[in-house]
matplotlib code that plots the C-alpha trace (Angstrom):
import matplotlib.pyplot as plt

x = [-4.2, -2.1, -3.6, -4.8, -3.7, -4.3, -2.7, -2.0, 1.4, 1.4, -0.1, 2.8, 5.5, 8.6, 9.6, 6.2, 7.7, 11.2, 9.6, 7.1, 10.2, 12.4, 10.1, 9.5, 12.7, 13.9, 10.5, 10.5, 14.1, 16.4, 14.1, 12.0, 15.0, 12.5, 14.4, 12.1, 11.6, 10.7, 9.7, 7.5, 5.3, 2.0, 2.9, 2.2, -1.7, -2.3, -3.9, -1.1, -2.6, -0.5, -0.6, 1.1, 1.8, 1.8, 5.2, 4.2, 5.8, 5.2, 4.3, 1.9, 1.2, -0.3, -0.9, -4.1, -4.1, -6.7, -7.0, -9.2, -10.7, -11.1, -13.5, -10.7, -8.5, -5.5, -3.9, -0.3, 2.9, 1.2, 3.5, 4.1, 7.1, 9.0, 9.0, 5.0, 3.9, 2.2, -0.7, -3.1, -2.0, -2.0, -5.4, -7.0, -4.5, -6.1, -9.6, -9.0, -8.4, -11.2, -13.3, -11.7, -12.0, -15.9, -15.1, -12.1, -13.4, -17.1, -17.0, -14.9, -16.2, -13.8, -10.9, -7.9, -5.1, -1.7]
y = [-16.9, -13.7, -12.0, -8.5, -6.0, -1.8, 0.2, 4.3, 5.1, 5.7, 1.8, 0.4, -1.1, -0.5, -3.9, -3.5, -0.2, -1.6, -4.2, -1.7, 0.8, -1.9, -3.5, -0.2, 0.8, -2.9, -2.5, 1.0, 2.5, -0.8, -2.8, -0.2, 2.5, 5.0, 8.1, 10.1, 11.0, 7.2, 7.8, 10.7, 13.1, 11.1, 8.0, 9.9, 10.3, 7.5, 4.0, 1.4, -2.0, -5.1, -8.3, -10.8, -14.6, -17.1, -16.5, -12.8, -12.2, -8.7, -10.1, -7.4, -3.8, 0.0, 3.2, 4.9, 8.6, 10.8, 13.8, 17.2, 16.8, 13.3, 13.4, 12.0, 8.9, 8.4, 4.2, 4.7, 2.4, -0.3, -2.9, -7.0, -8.5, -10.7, -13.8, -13.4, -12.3, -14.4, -15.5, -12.3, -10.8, -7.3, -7.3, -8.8, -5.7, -3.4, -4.8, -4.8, -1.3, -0.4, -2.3, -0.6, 2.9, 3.2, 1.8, 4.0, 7.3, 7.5, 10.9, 9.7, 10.7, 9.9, 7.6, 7.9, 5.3, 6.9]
z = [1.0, 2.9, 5.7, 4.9, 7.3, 7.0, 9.2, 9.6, 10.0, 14.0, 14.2, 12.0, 13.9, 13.1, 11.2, 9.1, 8.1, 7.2, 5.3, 3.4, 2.8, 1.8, -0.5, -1.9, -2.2, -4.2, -6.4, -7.7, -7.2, -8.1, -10.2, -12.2, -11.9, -10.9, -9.2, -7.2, -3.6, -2.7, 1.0, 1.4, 3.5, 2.5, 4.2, 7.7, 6.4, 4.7, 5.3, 4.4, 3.2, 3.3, 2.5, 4.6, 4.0, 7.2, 7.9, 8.1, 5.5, 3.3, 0.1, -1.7, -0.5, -1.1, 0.4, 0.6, 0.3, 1.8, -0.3, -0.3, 2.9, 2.2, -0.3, -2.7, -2.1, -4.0, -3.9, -5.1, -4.4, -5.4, -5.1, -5.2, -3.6, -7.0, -5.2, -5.1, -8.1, -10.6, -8.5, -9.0, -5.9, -7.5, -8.7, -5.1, -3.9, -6.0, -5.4, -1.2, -1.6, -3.5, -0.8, 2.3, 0.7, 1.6, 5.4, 5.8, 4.0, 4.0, 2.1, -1.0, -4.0, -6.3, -6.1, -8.1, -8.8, -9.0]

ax = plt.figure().add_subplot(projection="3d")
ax.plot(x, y, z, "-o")
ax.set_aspect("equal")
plt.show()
């Protein structure tokens, strides 16, 4: 079972951010071919919820978004690492951070998945 681990930005060391950007980047831009602006302004606000193996190893990971005076919290870059997937981690991903949402922003009201 990984280790669950959410973070804001300014608590992320800098290897956790490599690994979240490169995983990112491999994922969405090389695999999915998806051209966009992959590293952006919202990863300074949000909550960043990983998933680590016992090697500490990234393996699954998301961001959580506090919008509109945090009464709206948007997950997006929801992400599972190739090697890892197969084993439901994207659903227990999905389902952490619809668990942490209440603890981290008491005054969501709606929650949307990007």
């Amino acid at each position: 079972m990984d280790n669950v681990y959410v973070k804001q930005f300014s608590q992320l060391t800098t290897n956790e951010l490599f690994d979240i950007y490169k995983l990112r980047v491999a994922v969405f831009v090389v695999e999915q071919k998806c051209y966009y602006q992959e590293v952006d302004d919202d990863d300074k606000i949000s909550y960043h919820l990983m998933f680590k193996d016992v090697r500490g190893q990234l393996t699954a990971y998301a961001r959580i978004i506090p919008e509109q005076n945090r009464t709206v919290a948007r997950i997006g870059r929801v992400v599972v690492d190739p090697q890892s997937r197969g084993g439901g981690r994207g659903r227990r991903l999905v389902d952490q951070a619809l668990t942490q949402i209440p603890q981290l922003m008491p005054k969501a009201s709606k929650i949307v998945l990007a």
